[in-house]
ZAGUPA-139210 format. One line per field, with one value per residue (C-alpha): residue in three letters; chain; x, y, z. Coordinates in steps of 0.2 Angstrom, whole numbers. Each point is the difference from the previous one (the first is absolute). Example, Ala and Ser with C-alpha at 12.3 -4.5 7.8 and 13.67 -1.06 7.14 Angstrom:
REM ZAGUPA-139210
code	ALA, SER
unit	A, A
c1	62, 6
c2	-22, 17
c3	39, -3
END
This chain:
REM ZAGUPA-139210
code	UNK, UNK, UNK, UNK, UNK, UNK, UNK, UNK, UNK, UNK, UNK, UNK, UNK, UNK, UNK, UNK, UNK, UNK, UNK, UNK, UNK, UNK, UNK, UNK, UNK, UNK, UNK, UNK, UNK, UNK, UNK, UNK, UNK, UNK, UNK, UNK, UNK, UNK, UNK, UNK, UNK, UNK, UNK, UNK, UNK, UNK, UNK, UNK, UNK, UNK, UNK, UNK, UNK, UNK, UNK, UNK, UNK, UNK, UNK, UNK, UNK, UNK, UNK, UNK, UNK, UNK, UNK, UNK, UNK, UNK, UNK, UNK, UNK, UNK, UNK, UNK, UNK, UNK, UNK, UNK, UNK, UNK, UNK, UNK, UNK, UNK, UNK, UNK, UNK, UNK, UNK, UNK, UNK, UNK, UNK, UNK, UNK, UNK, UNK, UNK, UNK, UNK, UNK, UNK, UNK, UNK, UNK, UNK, UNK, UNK, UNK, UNK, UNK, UNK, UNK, UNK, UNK, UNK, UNK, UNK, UNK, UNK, UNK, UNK, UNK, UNK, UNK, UNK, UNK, UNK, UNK, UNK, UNK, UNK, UNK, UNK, UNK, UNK, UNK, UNK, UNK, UNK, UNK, UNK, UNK, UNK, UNK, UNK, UNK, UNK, UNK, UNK, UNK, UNK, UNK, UNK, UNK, UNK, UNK, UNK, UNK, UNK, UNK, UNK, UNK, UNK, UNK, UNK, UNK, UNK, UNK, UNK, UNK, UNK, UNK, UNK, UNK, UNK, UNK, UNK, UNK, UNK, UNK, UNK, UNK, UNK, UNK, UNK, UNK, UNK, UNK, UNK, UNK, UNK, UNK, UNK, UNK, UNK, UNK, UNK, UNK, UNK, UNK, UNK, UNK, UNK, UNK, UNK, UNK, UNK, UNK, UNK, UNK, UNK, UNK, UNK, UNK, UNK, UNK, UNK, UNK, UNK, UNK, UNK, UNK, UNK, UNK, UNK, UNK, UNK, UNK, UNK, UNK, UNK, UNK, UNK, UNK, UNK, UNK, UNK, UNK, UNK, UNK, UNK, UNK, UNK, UNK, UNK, UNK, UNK, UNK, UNK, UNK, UNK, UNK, UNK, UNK, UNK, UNK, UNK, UNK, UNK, UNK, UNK, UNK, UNK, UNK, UNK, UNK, UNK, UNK, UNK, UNK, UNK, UNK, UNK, UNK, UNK, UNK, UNK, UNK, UNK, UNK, UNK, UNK, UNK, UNK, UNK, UNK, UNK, UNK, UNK, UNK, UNK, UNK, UNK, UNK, UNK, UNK, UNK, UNK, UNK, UNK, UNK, UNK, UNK, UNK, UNK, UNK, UNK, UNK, UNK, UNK, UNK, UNK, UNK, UNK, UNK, UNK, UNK, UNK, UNK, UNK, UNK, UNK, UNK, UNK, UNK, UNK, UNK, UNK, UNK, UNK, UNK, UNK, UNK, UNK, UNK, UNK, UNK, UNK, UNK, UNK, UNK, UNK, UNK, UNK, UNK, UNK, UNK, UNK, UNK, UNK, UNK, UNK, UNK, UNK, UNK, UNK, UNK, UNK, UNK, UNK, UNK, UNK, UNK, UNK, UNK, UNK, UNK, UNK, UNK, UNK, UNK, UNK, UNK, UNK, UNK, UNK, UNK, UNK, UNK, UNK, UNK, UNK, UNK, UNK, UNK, UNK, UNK, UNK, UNK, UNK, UNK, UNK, UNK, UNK, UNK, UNK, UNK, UNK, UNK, UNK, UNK, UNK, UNK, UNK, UNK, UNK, UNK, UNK, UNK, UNK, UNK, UNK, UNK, UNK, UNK, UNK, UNK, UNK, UNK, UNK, UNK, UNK, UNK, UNK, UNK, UNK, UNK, UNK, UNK, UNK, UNK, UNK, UNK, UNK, UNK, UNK, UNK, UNK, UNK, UNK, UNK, UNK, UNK, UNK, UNK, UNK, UNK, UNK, UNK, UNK, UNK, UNK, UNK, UNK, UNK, UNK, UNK, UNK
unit	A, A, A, A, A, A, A, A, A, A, A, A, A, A, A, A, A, A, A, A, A, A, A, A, A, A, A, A, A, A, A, A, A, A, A, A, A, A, A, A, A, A, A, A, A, A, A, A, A, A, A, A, A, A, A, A, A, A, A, A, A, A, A, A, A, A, A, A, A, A, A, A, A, A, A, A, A, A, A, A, A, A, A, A, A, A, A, A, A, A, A, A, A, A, A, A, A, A, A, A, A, A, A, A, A, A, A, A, A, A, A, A, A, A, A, A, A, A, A, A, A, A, A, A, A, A, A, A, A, A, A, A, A, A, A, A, A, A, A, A, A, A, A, A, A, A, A, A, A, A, A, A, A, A, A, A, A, A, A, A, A, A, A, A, A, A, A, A, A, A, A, A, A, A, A, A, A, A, A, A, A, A, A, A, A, A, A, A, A, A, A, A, A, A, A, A, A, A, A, A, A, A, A, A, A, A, A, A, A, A, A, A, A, A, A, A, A, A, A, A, A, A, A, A, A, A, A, A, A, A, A, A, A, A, A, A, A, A, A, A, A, A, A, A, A, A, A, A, A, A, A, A, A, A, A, A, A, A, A, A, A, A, A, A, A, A, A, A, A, A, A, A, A, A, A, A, A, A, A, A, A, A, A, A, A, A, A, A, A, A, A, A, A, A, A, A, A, A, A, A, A, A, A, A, A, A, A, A, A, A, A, A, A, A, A, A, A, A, A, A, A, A, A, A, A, A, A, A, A, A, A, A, A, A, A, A, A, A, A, A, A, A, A, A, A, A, A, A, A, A, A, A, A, A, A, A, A, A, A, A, A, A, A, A, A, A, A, A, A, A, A, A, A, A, A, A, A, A, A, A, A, A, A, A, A, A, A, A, A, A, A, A, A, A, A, A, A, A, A, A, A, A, A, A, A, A, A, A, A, A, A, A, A, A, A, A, A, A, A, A, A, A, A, A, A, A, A, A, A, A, A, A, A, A, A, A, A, A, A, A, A, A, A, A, A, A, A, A, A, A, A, A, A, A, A, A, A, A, A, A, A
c1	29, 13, -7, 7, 17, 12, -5, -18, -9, 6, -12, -16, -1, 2, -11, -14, 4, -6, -18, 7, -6, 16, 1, 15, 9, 18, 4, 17, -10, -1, -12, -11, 5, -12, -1, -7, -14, -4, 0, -12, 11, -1, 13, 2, 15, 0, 2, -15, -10, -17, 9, -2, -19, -6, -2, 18, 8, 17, 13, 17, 14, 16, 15, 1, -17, 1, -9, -4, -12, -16, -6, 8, -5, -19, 4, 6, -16, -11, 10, 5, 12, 17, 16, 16, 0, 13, -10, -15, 11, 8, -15, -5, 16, -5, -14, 10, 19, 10, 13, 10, 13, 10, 17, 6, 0, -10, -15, -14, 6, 6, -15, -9, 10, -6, -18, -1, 8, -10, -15, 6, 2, -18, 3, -13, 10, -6, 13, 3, 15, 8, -2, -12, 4, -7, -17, 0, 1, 6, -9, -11, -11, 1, -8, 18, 9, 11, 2, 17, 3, 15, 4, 6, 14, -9, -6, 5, -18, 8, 1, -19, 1, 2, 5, 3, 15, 9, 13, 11, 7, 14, 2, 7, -1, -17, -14, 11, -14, -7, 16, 15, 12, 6, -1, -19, -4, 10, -11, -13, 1, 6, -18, -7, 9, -2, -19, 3, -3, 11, -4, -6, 12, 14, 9, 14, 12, 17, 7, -6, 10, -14, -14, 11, 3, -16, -1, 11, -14, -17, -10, -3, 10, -4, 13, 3, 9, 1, 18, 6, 17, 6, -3, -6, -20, -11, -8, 10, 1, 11, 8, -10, 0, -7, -5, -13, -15, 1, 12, 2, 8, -3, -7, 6, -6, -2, -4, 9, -12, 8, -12, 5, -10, -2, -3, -10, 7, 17, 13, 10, -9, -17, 10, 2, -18, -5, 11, -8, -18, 6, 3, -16, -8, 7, -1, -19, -1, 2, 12, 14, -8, -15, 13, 10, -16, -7, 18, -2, -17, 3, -6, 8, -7, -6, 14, 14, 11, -18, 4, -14, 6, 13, 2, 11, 2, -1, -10, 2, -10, 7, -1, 18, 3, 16, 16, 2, -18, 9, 15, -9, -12, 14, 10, -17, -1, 21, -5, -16, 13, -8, 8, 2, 1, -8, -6, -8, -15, 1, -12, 7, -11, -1, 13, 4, 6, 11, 6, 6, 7, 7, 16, -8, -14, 13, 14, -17, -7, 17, 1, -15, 7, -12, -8, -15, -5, -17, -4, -3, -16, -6, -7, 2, 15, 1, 4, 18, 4, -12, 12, 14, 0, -4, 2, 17, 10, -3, 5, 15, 5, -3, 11, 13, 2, 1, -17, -11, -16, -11, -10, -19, -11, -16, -7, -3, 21, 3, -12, 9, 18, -8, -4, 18, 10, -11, 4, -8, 8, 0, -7, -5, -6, -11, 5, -9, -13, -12, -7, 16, -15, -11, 16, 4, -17, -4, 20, -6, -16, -4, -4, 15, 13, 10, 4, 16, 7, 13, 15, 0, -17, -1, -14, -10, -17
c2	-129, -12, -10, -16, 7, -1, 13, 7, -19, 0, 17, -12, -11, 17, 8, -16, -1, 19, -5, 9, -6, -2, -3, 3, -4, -7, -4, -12, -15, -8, -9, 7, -7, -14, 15, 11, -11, -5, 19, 3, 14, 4, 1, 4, -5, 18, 13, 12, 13, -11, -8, 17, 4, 17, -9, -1, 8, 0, -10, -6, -5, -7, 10, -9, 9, 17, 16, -7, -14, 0, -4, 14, 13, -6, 3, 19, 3, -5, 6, -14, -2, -9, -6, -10, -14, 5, 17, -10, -13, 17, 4, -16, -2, 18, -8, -10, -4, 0, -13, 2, -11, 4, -5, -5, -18, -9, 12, -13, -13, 13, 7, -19, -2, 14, -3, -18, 4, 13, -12, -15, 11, 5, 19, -3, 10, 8, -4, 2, -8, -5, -20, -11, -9, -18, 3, 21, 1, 17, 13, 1, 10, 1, 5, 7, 16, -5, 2, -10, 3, -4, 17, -1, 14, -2, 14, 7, -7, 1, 18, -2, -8, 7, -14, 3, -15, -6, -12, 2, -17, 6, 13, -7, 5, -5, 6, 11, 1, 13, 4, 8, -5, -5, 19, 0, -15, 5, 15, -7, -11, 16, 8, -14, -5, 19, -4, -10, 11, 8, -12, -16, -14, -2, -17, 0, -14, 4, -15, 13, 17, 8, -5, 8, 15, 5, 2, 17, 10, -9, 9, -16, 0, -19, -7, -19, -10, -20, -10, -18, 9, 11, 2, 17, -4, 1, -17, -15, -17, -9, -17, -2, -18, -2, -17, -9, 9, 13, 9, 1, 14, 14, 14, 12, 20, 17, -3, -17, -10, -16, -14, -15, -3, -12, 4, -9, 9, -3, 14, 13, 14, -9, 2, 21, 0, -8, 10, 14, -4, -3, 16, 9, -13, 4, 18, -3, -10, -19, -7, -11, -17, 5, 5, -15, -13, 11, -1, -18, -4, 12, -9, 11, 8, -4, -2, 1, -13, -9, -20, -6, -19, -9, -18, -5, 16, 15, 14, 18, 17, 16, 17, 6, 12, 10, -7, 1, -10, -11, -2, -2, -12, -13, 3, -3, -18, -1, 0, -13, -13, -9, -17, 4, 14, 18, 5, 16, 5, 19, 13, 16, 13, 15, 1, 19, -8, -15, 11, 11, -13, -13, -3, -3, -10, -11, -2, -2, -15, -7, -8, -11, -21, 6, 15, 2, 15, 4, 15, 16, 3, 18, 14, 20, -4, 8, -6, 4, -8, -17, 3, 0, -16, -18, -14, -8, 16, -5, -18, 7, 11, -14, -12, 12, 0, -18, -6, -12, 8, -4, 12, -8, 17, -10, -7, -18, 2, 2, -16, -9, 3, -5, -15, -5, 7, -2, -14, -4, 9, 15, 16, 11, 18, 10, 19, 13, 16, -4, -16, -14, -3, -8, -13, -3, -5, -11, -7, -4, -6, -9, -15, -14, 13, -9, -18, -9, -10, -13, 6, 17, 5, 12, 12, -5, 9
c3	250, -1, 14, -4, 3, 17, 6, -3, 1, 20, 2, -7, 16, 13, -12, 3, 17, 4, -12, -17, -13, -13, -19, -10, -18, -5, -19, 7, -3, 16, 9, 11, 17, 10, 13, -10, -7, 21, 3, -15, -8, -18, -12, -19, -10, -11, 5, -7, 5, 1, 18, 8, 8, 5, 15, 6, 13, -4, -10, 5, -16, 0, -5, -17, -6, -7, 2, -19, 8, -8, 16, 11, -16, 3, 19, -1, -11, 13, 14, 10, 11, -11, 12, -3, 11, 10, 4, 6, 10, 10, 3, 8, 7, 8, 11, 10, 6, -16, 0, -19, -4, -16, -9, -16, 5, 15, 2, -5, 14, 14, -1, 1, 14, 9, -4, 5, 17, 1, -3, 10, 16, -2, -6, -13, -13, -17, -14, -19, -7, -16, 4, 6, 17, 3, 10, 1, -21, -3, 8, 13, 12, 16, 15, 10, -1, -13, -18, -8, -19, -13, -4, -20, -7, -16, -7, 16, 6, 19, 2, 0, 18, 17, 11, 17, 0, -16, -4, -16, -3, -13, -14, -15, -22, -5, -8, -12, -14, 15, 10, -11, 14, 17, 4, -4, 8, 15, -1, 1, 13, 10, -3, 5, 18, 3, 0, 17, 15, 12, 14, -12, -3, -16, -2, -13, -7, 10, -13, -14, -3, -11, 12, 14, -6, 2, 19, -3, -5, 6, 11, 10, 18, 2, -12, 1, -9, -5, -5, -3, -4, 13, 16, -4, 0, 14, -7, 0, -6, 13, 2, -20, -6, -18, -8, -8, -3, 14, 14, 17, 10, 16, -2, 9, -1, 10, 17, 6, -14, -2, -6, -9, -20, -12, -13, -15, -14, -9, -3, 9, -10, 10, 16, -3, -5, 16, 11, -8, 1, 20, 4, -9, 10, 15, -1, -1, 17, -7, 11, -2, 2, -12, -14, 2, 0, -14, -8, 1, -6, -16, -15, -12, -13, -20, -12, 13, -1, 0, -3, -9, -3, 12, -5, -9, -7, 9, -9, 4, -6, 6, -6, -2, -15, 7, 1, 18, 2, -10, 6, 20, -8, -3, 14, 12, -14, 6, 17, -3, -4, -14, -3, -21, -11, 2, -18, -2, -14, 0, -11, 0, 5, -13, -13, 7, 16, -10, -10, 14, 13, -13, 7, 18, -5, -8, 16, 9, -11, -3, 20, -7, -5, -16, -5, -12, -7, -9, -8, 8, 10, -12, 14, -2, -15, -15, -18, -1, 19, -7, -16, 8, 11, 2, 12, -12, 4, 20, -2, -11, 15, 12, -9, -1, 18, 3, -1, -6, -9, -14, -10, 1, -7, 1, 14, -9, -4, 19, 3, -14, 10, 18, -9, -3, 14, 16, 12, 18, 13, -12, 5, -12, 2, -14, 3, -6, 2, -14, -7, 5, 14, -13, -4, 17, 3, -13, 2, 19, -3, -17, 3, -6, -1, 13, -3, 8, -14, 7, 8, -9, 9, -16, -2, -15, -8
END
């Protein structure tokens, strides 16, 4: 249930692979995917009680469906079997290696990372994640030992893993519609590296305090840890030279590794998440000249600072809804070097989450030559938080600190603006966790959206 979301839709292919037969609902109104029409599984757009056979076995559900599911009520009648998603990914986790990466920020591509080097240096890996890499899509089973999953604070849906090696990324305020405070999430994150064994592996963010803290009390005795910062880390980033739409640098780690990357990937954030993925990598016998060939052949991964058109303007979809994605997101377009403006298209994601980080959404957004704003992207919010906010107050903010931002609600409002600002040369980058995809899409692709008129080279409809 819910198996057009992030997580649950990346079980349907493992599923199909071991000869289940699937079917599912979700009432969000997307399309079924092209995957799921080759691999002949079923999906209803209600959810109601008529979708669930005698026949089934068990049912899987997202965090987001209640115990008040018609669907899951119909289940416990009949006695089958009903488990959150992240129960029934421990427990395929639990047949092989487990490999977890988690973190407020960077999880989706560190744990990319990791399975493509994994893949490329023929471990055969199993994976679910929260993207969709180029080639693997996001999940995947394998025939090798091990099992590499995004591990998501939500809900506290991690603490239902038991990896044998984990990465925690960083440990930021998120997710406070389920968290009531750093203390909380910091708790939680504590249960969940405590869930790594005595003689499995923990890498930590030396460049993150919160993330740090943790080693005190994990039950882990392998402890590494990563840095751009410091020399503190066990990973580095050496002699690192940023530019264009990648990096270079030496990676050095435990054990005299020293091995030169390139990396295909813009950003310092996607240099930690590399070093990272490395050492999980390498702490399950990849050596240093597969990670760094994997490294380089990375695709990247869906919505990630994905570039959809490149000439004459450069069109860019990524998933950023936290102002620290945000604010890495243009400094990785800083470090690209585009030769005109960067002008940024941002949906908030829940009005809670606005509401709550207002003033650093808008130091965030104000770094951008423009900012537009839509309306916020609804999800788990509640009538006094959708009462209580809109995309104005955002720009008001923004331009109280110095920068230049329009307040475009509608998606047709933010077309309209494109229309008169963009010129070639310009990058511009549609942010967001809901439905700015659909814009950046139909921005990128529409067909005589880009037209170079005389010396302006504007960007016309």
């Amino acid at each position: 249930m819910g198996m057009l979301g992030t997580g649950v839709r990346g079980l349907v292919s493992i599923l199909r692979a071991r000869n289940i037969h699937v079917s599912g609902s979700d009432s969000s109104g997307k399309s079924l995917p092209v995957e799921f029409q080759r691999l002949g599984v079923e999906c209803s757009s209600v959810h109601e009680e008529a979708n669930l056979g005698s026949d089934v076995d068990f049912l899987v559900h997202t965090a987001a469906v209640g115990d008040d599911n018609a669907e899951i009520r119909k289940a416990h009648r009949l006695g089958i079997p009903v488990l959150k998603y992240s129960e029934f990914l421990g427990e395929l986790m639990g047949e092989g290696r487990g490999l977890a990466v988690a973190g407020t920020h960077g999880k989706t591509t560190t744990s990319s990372m990791a399975s493509w080097i994994l893949y490329s240096a023929g471990k055969d890996p199993s994976f679910v994640i929260g993207g969709r890499i180029p080639q693997l899509g996001s999940s995947r089973q394998g025939k090798g030992r091990d099992f590499v999953a995004e591990a998501c604070e939500y809900d506290r849906s991690f603490l239902q893993l038991k990896p044998e090696a984990a990465v925690v990324t960083n440990v930021e305020e998120e997710h406070l519609d389920c968290f009531k405070d750093m203390a909380e999430i910091l708790d939680a994150f504590q249960q969940f590296i405590n869930r790594v064994p005595e003689k499995g592996l923990l890498v930590l963010n030396a460049d993150d305090p919160q993330a740090l803290s943790l080693a005190s009390a994990a039950v882990c005795r392998n402890i590494q840890t990563f840095s751009l910062d410091s020399s503190a880390g066990d990973w580095q980033a050496s002699q690192l030279r940023s530019g264009g739409l990648g990096a270079t640098f030496i990676l050095t780690g435990p054990g005299g590794i020293r091995q030169r990357v390139e990396l295909g990937i813009p950003g310092r954030h996607n240099v930690k998440n590399a070093l990272a993925a490395a050492a999980i990598c390498s702490w399950v016998g990849v050596s240093a000249d597969k990670i760094s060939e994997g490294l380089e052949s990375f695709p990247g991964v869906h919505r990630r600072f994905e570039i959809l058109a490149r000439d004459p303007v450069t069109v860019i979809d990524d998933y950023a809804h936290h102002p620290t994605e945000v604010e890495a997101l243009l400094g990785a377009a800083r470090d690209v070097g585009f030769s005109g403006k960067v002008i940024g298209v941002f949906q908030p994601h829940q009005f809670s989450r606005l509401r709550q980080m207002m003033d650093a959404f808008a130091e965030a957004l104000a770094g951008f030559d423009e900012i537009l704003v839509t309306k916020p992207y609804k999800a788990r919010d509640s009538r006094e938080d959708q009462a209580a906010i809109n995309s104005r107050m955002l720009t008001r903010e923004i331009e109280l600190r110095g920068g230049a931002a329009s307040d475009t609600p509608a998606f047709r409002d933010a077309r309209a603006r494109l229309d008169e600002i963009v010129l070639a040369g310009d990058a511009v980058i549609f942010m967001g966790a809901g439905s700015i995809t659909v814009l950046a899409s139909e921005y990128a692709g529409r067909p005589g959206a880009i037209e170079i008129v005389g010396k302006l080279s504007k960007v016309g409809a």
